[in-house]
PANUVEX-976145 format. One line per 10 residues: number of its first residue (from 1); their letters; for each residue x, y, z of C-alpha. Coordinates in nm, 2 decimals, decimal comma, m for minus. Example, Ala and Ser with C-alpha at 12.3 -4.5 7.8 and 13.67 -1.06 7.14 Angstrom:
<rs>
1 = AS = 1,23 m0,45 0,78 ~ 1,37 m0,11 0,71;
</rs>
This chain:
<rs>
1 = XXXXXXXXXX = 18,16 11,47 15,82 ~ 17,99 11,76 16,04 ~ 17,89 11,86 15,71 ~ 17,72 11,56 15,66 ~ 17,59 11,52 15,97 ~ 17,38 11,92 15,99 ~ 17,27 11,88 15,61 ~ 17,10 11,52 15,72 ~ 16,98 11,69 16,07 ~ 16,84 12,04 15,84;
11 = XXXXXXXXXX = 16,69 11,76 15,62 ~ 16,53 11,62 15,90 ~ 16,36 11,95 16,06 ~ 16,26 12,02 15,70 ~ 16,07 11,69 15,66 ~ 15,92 11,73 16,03 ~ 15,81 12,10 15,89 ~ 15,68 12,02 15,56 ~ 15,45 11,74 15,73 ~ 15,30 12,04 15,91;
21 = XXXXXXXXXX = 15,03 12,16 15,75 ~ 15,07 12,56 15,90 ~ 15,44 12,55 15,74 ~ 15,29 12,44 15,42 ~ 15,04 12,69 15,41 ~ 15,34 12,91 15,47 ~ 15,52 12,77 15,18 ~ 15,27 12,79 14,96 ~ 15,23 12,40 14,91 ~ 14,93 12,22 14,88;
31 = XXXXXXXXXX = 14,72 12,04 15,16 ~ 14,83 11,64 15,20 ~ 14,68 11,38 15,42 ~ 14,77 11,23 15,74 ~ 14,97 10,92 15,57 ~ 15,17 11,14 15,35 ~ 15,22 11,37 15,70 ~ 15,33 11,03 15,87 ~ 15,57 10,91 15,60 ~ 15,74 11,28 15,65;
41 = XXXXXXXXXX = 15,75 11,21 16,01 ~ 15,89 10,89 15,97 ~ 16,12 11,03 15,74 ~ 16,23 11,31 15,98 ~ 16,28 11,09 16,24 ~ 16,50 10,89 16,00 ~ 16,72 11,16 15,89 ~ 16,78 11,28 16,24 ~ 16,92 10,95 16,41 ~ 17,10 10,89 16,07;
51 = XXXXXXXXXX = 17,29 11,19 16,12 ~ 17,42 11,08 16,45 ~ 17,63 10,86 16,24 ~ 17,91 11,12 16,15 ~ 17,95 11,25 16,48 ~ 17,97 10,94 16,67 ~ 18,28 10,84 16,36 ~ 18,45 11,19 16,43 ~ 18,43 11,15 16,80 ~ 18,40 10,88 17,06;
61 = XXXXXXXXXX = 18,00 10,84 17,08 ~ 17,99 11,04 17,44 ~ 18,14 11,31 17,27 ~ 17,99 11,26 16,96 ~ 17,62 11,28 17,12 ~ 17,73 11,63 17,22 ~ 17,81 11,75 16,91 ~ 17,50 11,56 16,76 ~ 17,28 11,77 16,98 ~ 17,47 12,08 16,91;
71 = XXXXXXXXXX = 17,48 12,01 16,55 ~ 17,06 11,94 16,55 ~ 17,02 12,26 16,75 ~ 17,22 12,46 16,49 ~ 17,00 12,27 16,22 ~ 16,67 12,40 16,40 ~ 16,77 12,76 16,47 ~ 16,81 12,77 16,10 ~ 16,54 12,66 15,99 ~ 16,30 12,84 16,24;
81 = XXXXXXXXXX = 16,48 13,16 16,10 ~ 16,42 13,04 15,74 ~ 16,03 12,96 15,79 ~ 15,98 13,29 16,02 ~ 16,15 13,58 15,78 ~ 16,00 13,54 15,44 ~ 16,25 13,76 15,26 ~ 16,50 13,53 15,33 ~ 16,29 13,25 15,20 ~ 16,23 13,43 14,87;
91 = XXXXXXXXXX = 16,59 13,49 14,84 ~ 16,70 13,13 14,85 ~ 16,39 13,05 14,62 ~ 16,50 13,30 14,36 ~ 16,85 13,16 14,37 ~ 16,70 12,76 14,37 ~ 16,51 12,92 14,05 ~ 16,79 13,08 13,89 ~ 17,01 12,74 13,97 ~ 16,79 12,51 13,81;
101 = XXXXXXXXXX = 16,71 12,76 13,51 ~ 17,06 12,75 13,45 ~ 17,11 12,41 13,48 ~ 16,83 12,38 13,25 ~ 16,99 12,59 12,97 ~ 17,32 12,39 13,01 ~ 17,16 12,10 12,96 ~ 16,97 12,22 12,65 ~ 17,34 12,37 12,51 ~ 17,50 12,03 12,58;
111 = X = 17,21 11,81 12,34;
</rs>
């Protein structure tokens, strides 16, 4: 369930940073407008309250608000390190790449 709750707060900050358009620059991604940037927002917003849900299960909810605010912290640190140190990004992209190519060829060996 902590699990559950970091990948929906990481989600979140990712959704807040891909409606900025410096990160996307950053990313490489194309330009998108202010309604797009809003639904990411919304989105972000979303994702972060959502993943109070597992702590406040696991715990009582004063606890559990704690451990949410830890938990988003963690989530942020993370992410700020992933956006600031670009090797690091091209690492997990090679990886994502190499995942998906493989899943690709299993697919293609299954038909």
């Amino acid at each position: 369930m902590i699990l559950l709750a970091f990948i929906l707060a990481h989600a979140g900050f990712m959704a807040f940073a891909l409606s900025m358009a410096r990160h996307r620059r950053d990313l490489h991604l194309k330009p998108i407008g202010t309604r797009h940037a809003t639904g990411l927002r919304i989105c972000g917003y979303g994702l972060l309250g959502i993943a109070l849900w597992p702590c406040w299960i696991l715990f009582a909810l004063s606890v559990g608000i704690v451990v949410w605010i830890g938990i988003l912290s963690v989530a942020a640190i993370l992410l700020a390190a992933l956006l600031a140190w670009p090797p690091c990004l091209t690492m997990w992209s090679k990886v994502f790449h190499l995942t998906v190519s493989m899943a690709a060829r299993l697919r293609g060996a299954v038909r």
